[in-house]
C-alpha positions in Angstrom: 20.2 -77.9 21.2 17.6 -80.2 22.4 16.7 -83.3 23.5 17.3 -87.1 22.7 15.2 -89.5 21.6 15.8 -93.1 21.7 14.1 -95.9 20.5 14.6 -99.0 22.3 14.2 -102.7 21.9 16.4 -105.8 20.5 17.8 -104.4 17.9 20.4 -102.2 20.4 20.5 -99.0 17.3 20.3 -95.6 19.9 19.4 -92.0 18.7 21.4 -89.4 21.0 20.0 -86.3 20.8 22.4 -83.5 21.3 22.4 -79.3 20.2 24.4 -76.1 19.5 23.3 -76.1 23.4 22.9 -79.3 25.1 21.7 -82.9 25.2 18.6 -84.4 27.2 17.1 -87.6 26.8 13.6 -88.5 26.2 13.0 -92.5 26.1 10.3 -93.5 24.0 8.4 -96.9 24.8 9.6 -99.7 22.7 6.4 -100.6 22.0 5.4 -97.8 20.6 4.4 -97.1 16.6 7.1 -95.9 14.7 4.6 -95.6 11.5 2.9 -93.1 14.3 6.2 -91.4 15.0 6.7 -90.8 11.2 3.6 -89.7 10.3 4.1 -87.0 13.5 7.4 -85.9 12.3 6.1 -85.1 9.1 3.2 -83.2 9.7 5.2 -81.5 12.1 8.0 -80.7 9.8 5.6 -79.5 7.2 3.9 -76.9 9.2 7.0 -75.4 10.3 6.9 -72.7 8.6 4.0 -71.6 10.5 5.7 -71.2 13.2 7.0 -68.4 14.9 10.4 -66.7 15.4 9.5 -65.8 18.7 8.4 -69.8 19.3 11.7 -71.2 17.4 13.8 -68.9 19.6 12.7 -71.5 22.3 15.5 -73.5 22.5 14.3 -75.7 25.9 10.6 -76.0 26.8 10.6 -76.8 30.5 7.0 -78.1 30.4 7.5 -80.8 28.4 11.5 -81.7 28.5 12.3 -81.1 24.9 14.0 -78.4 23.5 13.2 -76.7 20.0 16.5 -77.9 18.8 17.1 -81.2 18.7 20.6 -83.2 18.0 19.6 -86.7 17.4 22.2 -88.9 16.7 23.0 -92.5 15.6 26.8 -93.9 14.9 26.8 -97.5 13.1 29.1 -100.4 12.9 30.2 -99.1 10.0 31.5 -95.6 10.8 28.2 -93.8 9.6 26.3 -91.5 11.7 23.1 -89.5 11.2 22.5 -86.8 13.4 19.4 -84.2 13.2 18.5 -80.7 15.0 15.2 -79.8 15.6 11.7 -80.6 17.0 9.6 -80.8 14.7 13.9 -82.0 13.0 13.9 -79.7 10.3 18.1 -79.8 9.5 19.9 -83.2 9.0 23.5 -84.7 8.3 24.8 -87.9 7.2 28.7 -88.6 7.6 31.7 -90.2 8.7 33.0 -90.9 12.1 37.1 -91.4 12.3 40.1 -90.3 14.7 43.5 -88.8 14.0 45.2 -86.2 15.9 43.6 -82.9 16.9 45.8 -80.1 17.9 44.0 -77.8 20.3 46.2 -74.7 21.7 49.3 -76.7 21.8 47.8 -79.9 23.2 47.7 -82.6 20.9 45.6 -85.8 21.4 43.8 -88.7 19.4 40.8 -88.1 19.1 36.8 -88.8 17.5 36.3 -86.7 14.4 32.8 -86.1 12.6 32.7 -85.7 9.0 29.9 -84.3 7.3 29.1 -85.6 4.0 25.4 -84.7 3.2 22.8 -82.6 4.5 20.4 -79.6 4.0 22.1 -77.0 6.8 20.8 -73.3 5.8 23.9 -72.1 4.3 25.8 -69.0 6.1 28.3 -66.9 4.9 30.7 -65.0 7.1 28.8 -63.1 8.8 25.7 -65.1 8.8 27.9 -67.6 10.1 24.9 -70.5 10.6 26.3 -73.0 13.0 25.8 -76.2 11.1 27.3 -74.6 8.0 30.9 -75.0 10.2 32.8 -77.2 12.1 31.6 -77.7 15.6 33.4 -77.7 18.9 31.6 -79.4 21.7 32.9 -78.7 24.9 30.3 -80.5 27.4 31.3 -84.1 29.0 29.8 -86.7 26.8 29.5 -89.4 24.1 29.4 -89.2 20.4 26.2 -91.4 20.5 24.0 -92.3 23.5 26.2 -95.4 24.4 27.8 -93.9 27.5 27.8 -96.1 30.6 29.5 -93.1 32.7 32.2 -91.2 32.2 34.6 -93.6 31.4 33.2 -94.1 28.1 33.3 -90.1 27.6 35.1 -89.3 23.9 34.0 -85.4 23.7 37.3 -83.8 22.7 38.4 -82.0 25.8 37.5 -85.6 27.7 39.8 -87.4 25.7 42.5 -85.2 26.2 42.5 -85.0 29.6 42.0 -89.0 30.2 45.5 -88.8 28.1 47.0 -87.0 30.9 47.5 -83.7 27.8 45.1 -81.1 30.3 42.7 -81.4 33.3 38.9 -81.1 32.2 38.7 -77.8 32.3 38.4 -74.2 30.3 38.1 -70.8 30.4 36.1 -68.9 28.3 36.9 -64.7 27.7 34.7 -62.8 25.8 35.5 -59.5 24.7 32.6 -56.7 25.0 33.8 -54.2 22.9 32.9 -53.4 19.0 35.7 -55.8 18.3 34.4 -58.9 19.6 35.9 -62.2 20.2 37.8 -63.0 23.0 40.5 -66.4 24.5 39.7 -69.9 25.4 41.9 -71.2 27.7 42.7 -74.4 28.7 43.5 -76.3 31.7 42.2 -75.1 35.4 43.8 -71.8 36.6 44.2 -70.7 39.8 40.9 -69.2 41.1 41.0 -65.8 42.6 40.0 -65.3 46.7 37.0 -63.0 45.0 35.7 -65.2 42.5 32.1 -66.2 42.4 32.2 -70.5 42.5 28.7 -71.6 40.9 27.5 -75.3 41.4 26.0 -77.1 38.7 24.1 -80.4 38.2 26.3 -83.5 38.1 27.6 -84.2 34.7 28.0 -88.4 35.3 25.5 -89.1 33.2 26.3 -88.1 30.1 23.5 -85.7 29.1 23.3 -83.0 31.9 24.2 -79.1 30.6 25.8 -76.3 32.4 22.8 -76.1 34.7 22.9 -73.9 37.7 21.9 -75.2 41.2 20.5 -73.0 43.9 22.5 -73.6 47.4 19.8 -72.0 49.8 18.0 -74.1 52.3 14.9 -76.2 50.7 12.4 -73.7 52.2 13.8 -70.2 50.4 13.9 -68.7 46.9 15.9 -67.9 43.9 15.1 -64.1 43.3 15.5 -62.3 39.7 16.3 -59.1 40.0 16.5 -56.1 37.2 18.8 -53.6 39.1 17.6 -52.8 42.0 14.0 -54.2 41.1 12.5 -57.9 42.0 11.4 -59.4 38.6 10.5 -62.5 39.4 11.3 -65.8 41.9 11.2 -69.7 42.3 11.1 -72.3 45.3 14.7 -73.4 45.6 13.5 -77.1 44.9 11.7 -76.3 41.9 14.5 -74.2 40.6 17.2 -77.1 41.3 14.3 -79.6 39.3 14.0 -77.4 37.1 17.8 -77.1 36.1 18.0 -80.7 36.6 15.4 -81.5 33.5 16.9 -79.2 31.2 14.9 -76.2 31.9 18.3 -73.7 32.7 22.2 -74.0 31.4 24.6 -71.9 30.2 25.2 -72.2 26.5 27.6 -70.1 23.9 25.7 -72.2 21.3 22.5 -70.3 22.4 22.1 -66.5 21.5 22.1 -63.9 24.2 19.4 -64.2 27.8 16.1 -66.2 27.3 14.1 -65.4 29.8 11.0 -66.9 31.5 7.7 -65.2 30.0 6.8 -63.3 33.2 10.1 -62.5 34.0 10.8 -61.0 30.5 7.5 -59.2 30.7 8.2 -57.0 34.0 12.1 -56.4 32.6 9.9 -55.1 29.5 7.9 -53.0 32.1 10.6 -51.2 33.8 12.3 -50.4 30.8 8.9 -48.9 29.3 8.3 -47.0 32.6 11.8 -45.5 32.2 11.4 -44.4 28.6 8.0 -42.7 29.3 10.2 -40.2 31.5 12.1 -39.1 28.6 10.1 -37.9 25.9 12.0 -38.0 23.1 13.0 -41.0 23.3 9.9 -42.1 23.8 9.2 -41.0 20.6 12.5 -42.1 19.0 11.4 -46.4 20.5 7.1 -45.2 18.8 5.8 -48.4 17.5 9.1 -50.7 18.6 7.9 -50.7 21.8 4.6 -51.9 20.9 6.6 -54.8 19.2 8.9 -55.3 22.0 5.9 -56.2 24.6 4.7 -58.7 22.4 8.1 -60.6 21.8 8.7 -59.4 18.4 12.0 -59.4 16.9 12.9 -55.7 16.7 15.7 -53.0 15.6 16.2 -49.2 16.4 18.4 -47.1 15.3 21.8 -46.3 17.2 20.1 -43.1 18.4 17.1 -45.2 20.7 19.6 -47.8 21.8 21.7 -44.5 23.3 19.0 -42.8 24.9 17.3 -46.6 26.4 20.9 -47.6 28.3 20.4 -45.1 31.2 17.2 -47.6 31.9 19.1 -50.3 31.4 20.1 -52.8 34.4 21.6 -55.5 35.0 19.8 -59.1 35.6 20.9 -61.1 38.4 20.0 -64.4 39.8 20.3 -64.8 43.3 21.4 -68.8 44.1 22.8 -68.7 47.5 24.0 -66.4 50.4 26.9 -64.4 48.0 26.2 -66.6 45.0 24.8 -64.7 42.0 24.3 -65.0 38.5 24.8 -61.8 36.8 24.0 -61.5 33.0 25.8 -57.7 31.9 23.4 -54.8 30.9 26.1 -54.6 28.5 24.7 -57.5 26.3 21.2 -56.1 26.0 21.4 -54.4 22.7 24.1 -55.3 20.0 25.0 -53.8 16.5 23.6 -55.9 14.2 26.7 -55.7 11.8 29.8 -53.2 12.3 29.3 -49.9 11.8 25.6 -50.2 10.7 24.3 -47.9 13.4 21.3 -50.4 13.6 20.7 -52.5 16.7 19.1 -55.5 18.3 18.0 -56.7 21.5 19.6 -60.0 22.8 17.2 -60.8 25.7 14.2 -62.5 24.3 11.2 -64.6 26.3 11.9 -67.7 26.6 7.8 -68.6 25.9 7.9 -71.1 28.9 9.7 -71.2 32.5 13.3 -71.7 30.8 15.5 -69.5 32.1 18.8 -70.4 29.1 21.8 -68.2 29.8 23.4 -67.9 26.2 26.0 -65.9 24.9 24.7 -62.8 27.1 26.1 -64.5 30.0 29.9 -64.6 29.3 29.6 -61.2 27.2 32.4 -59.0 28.9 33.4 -62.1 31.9 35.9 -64.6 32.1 34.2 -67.8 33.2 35.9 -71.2 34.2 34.0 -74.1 33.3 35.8 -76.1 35.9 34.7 -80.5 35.3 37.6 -81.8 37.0 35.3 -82.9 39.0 32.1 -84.4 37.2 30.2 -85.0 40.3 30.5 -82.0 41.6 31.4 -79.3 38.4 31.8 -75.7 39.1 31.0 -72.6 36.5 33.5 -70.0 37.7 33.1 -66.2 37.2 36.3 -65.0 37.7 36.3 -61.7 36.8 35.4 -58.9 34.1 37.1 -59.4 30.7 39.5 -56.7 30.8 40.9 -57.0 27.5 41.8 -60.9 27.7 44.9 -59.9 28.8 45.6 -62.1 31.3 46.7 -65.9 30.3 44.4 -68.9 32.0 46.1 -71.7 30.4 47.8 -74.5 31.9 51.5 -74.7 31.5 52.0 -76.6 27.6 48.8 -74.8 26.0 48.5 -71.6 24.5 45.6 -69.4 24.7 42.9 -69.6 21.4 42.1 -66.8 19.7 38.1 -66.5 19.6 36.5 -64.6 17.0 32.7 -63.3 16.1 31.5 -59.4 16.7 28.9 -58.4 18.7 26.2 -59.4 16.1 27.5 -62.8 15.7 27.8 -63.1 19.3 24.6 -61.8 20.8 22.3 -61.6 17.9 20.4 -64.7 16.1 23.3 -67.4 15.5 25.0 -67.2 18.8 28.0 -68.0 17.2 31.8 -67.2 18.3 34.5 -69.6 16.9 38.0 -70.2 16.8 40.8 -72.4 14.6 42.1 -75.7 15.6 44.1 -78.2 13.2 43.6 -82.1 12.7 45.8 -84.6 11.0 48.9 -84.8 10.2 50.3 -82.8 8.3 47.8 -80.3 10.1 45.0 -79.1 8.9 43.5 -75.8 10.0 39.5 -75.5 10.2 37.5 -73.4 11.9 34.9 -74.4 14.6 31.9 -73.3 16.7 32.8 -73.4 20.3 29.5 -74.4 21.8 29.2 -75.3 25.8 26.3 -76.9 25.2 27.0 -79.9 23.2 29.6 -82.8 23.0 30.8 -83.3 19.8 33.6 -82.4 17.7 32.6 -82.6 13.9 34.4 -81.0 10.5 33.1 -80.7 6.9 34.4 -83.6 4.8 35.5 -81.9 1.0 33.1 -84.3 -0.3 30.0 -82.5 1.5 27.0 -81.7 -0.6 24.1 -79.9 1.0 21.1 -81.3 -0.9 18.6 -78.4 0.0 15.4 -78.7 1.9 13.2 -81.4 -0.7 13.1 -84.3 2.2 15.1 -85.0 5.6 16.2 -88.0 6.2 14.9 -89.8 9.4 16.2 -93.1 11.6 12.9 -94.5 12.6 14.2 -97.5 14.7 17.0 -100.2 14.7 16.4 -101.1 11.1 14.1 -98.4 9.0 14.9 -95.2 7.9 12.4 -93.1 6.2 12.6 -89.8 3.5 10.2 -87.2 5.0 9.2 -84.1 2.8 11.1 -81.3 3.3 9.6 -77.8 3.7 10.6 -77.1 -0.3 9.1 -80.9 -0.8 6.2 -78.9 -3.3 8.4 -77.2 -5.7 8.3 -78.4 -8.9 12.5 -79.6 -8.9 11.3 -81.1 -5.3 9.3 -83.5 -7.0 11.2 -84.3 -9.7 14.1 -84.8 -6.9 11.9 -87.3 -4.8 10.7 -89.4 -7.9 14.1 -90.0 -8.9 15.6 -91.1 -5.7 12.3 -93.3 -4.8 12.6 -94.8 -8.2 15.9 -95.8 -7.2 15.4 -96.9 -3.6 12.0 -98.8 -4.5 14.4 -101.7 -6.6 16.3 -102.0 -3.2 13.8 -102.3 0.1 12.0 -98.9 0.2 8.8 -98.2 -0.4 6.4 -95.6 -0.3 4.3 -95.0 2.8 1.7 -92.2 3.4 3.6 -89.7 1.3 7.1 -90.5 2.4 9.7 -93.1 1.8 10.6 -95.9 4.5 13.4 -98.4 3.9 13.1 -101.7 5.6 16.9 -103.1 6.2 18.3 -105.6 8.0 20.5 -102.7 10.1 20.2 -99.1 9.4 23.6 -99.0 8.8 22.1 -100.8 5.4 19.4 -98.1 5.0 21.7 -94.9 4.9 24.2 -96.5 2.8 21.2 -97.2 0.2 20.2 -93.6 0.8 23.4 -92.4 0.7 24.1 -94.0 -3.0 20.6 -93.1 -4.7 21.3 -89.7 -3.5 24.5 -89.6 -4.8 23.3 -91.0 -8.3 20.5 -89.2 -8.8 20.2 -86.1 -7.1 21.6 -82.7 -8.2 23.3 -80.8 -5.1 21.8 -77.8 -3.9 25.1 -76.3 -3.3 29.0 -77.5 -1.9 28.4 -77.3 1.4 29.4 -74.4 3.3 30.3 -72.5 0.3 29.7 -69.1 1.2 32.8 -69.1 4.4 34.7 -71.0 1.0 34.7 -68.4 -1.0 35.9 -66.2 1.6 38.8 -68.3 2.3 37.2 -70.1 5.7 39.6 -73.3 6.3 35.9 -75.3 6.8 36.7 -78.5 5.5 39.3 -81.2 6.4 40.3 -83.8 4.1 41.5 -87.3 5.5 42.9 -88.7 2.3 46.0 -86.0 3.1 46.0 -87.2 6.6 48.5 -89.8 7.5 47.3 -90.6 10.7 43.5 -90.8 9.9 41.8 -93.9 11.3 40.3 -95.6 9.6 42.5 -95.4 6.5 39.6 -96.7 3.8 35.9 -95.0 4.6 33.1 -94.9 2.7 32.8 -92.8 -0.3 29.8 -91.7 -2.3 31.1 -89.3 -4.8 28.2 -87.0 -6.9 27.6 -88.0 -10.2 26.3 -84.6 -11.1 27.3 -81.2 -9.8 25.4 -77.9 -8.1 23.8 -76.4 -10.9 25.5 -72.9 -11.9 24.7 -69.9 -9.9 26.0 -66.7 -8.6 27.0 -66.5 -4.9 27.7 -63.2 -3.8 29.5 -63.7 0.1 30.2 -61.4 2.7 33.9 -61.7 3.6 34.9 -58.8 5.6 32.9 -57.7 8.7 33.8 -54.1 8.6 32.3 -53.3 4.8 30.1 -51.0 6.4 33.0 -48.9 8.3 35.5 -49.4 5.5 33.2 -47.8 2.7 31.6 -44.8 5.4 28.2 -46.4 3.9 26.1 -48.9 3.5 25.4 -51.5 0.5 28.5 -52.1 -0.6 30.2 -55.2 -0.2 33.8 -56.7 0.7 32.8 -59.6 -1.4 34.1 -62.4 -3.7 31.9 -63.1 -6.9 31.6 -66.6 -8.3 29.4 -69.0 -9.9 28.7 -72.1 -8.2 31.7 -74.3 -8.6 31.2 -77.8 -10.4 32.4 -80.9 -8.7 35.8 -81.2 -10.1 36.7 -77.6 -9.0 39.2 -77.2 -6.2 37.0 -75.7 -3.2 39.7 -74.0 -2.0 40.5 -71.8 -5.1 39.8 -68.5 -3.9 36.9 -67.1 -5.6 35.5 -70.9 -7.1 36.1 -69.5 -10.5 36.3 -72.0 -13.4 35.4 -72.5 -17.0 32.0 -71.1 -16.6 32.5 -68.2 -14.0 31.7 -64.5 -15.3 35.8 -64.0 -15.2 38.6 -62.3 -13.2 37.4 -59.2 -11.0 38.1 -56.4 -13.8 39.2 -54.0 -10.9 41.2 -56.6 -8.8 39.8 -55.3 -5.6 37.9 -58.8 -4.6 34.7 -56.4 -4.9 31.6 -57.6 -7.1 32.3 -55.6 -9.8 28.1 -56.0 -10.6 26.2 -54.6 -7.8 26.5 -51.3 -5.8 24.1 -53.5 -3.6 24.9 -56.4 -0.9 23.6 -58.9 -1.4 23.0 -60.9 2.0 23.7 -64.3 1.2 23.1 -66.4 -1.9 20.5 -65.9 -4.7 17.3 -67.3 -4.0 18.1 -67.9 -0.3 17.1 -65.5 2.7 20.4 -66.1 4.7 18.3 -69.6 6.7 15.8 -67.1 8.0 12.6 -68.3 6.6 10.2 -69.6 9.3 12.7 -70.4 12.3 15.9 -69.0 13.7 18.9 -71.1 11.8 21.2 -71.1 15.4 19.0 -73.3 16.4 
């Protein structure tokens, strides 16, 4: 999520920057360097890997108004758009932007539709489930780009629908807080209960605001945290409502579990350590976790200490006005990594600033109304506990959504719960990240190759784009990689600069179509994007050519010359491996090599000529390992120096 960055002057070309959790803008001076703002970037971008997890979980810095992910993007005349996450950007995709019909629950509008064609996401598999290795579901007010003169020129998904007279602008959101996960999205405004708890939020007219809470006590009072029963912390009602009007507070299902402010976080960590010393044993059972736990680290105990902690547990509450509270679940403070692995994590994390970011922890066992009928005055709705998602919010004409991801997808490091909508027509089914805090609605086009992590690609300004090294820019392959594809851009107009390439065009449009073809000509895929959820049978991409009513009806295309290199991919399909089996290491998985390019995508398994064969035992298990492998060979599942939800 993050914040926006535009650079400004005559040539009119706008970076938006957007997020799995929400959009801010940050206006750079038009007269400032943009050699300055590359060099920056890159520096930045290579000492990422210092970084962190506890800094990268950071997903809004209050202090300085930008967010640790970032969602820049730029859409050109010609139907390309860049967009980036990440500050220092360390993920980037180049694609397609069309329209065709999107059918959402039963309501069926036309609507803007993202296509993916390059890019170095971290890959996820199923469980992994990395938020940029998937469709994504925006479902915040906005623009595609940063052109918005007001609402009016709003195309996010559910706007579009709604100004087609198909729903009002408004959703509920059920999660499920049991071992099963998931939950409904409803759409349409329900009727809201006498008991209900109604929760202003900033003005979304702009374009760029999140789900940010305001405080309605008098100027001169405070918003209290408490823990239970316990005052943790507190803020001036002005500062608070500044605060959530620069981005410093929202509520975002793109953003895992509670962040918390450092000091807050610190005393929640104090009562919890007071109420384990009490109980000896499981003192002992927490040892050196707690140690850990105090200074932010990223932790996991055993099903035993997560038992024997919950009677200290409590829930968090923000007080906002007289009878107005936010109220994060005690529920959502630990979560089982994976099912049935008896192993569990802790949700609520610090912050590192004065952000206060309710994430998934927020709607974990509630049913909340995200009510922008209204965007002047918009409304978060808490209108009751769960119970099962048994009860229908929809307007009349739409059908509830099934959402899916289990407590560990949910509450621990992606953030990640999704559901199934289809686009075009004849429909095609694909599989999205519902995220409150962002706008836009984008797919996978079949075409997608993720290019690894050698160099990012970077909009500096209205006319130059640059090639920045990437954090795997050393490697050997890396090099040869770069070399190629500068050889080829230097006989166009690149050149380059300080250890990275810059294109000079006449439009940037110009620039990423030259980037585009040299990489397309030169450069050996990392991988088929989103392969991993492929082999499992995840309905990822969507493919206009089998769309009659895809606008526009001839796009670019930019067709690999070589394919992904062979490898084994070993994916996670089933969730439950771990209850199924009554062990652990054995995976539900399906076994391939790396598919080449002229491979159908959707074959299940990605077998061809040069695969290791059919599964001898026909049980879709890899027949070669009593161990799981986590991801894909080589590749640490996107966790290698920051947090890949973010």
């Amino acid at each position: 999520t993050g914040a926006t960055s535009r650079a400004s002057g005559t040539t009119g070309t706008t970076g938006t920057v957007m997020g799995g959790a929400y959009l801010l803008l940050l206006t750079l001076a038009a007269c400032c360097s943009c050699e300055y703002s590359i060099d920056v970037v890159s520096q930045l971008q290579v000492d990422q890997r210092k970084v962190g997890l506890r800094t990268t979980q950071l997903r809004s810095a209050y202090n300085r108004s930008i967010a640790k992910r970032a969602n820049h993007a730029v859409v050109l005349s010609n139907n390309l758009y860049w967009q980036g996450y990440g500050n220092p950007m360390w993920s980037y995709f180049v694609g397609f932007l069309g329209q065709d019909q999107v059918n959402l629950g039963g309501v069926v509008g036309n609507a803007k539709v993202g296509l993916n064609m390059i890019g170095n996401a971290p890959l996820g598999n199923m469980f992994q489930s990395v938020s940029t290795d998937s469709g994504m579901l925006g479902l915040l007010p906005g623009c595609f780009s940063d052109q918005c003169r007001g609402p009016e020129d709003y195309d996010d998904l559910l706007s579009t629908l709604a100004r087609q007279g198909k729903i009002q602008r408004a959703f509920t959101m059920c999660f499920h807080d049991g071992p099963e996960g998931g939950g409904k999205l409803y759409l349409g405004k329900p009727e809201v209960p006498n008991d209900a708890t109604i929760i202003s939020l900033v003005p979304l007219t702009n374009g760029q605001s999140p789900y940010s809470p305001l405080s309605t006590f008098d100027g001169n009072s405070y918003v209290e945290f408490y823990f239970g029963h316990v005052m943790v912390g507190s803020k001036k009602v002005m500062e608070w409502n500044n605060m959530m009007e620069n981005f410093g507070g929202y509520s975002d299902t793109g953003t895992p579990g509670l962040m918390l402010p450092s000091n807050v976080y610190m005393k929640i960590f104090d009562e919890l350590r007071n109420g384990l010393a009490t109980d000896e044993q499981c003192f002992s059972l927490w040892g050196y976790s707690l140690q850990k736990l105090q200074t932010g680290g990223q932790i996991t105990v055993s099903e035993v200490a997560a038992e024997c902690a919950k009677p200290y547990l409590k829930d968090f509450e923000v007080k906002l006005g007289p009878g107005v509270s936010i109220t994060v679940s005690k529920s959502s403070f630990f979560y089982e990594t994976e099912p049935c692995s008896k192993q569990y994590g802790i949700s609520w994390v610090s912050s590192g600033s004065e952000s206060m970011i309710f994430g998934t922890a927020l709607n974990y066992g509630k049913s909340i109304l995200y009510d922008t009928t209204d965007l002047s005055a918009p409304k978060m709705v808490v209108l009751g506990p769960a119970g099962g998602c048994s009860r229908d919010y929809s307007a009349a004409g739409a059908k509830p959504l099934v959402m899916k991801g289990v407590p560990g997808q949910v509450l621990g490091r992606d953030g990640t719960i999704t559901t199934d909508l289809t686009v075009g027509t004849p429909g095609q089914e694909i599989t999205v990240q519902l995220d409150t805090g962002s706008q836009k609605f984008m797919g996978i086009h079949q075409t997608c190759r993720n290019l690894g992590n050698c160099f990012l690609v970077q909009p500096v300004d209205g006319k130059n784009t640059a090639l920045l090294p990437g954090r795997d820019f050393a490697t050997a392959t890396c090099q040869a990689q770069m070399r190629d594809v500068s050889r080829a851009l230097a006989q166009k107009s690149c050149q380059k600069v300080h250890g990275k390439t810059l294109c000079e065009c006449s439009s940037q449009e110009d620039c990423l179509s030259l980037i585009m073809q040299a990489t397309s000509q030169n450069v050996v895929p990392h991988k088929i994007c989103a392969i991993g959820r492929k082999i499992c049978g995840d309905r990822v991409d969507f493919e206009p050519e089998h769309s009659s009513t895809f606008q526009p009806s001839h796009f670019p295309s930019y067709p690999f010359l070589k394919p992904p290199g062979k490898q084994r991919i070993t994916a996670q399909c089933h969730l439950t491996h771990l209850c199924a089996r009554g062990k652990r290491g054995k995976a539900y998985g399906r076994d391939a090599m790396g598919p080449s390019d002229d491979s159908d995508d959707r074959d299940e398994g990605y077998r061809d000529e040069e695969d290791e064969g059919p599964d001898r035992d026909g049980d879709d298990r890899d027949d070669s390992s009593d161990g799981y492998d986590s991801g894909y060979d080589g590749y640490d599942s996107g966790y290698d120096g920051y947090d890949s939800g973010y």
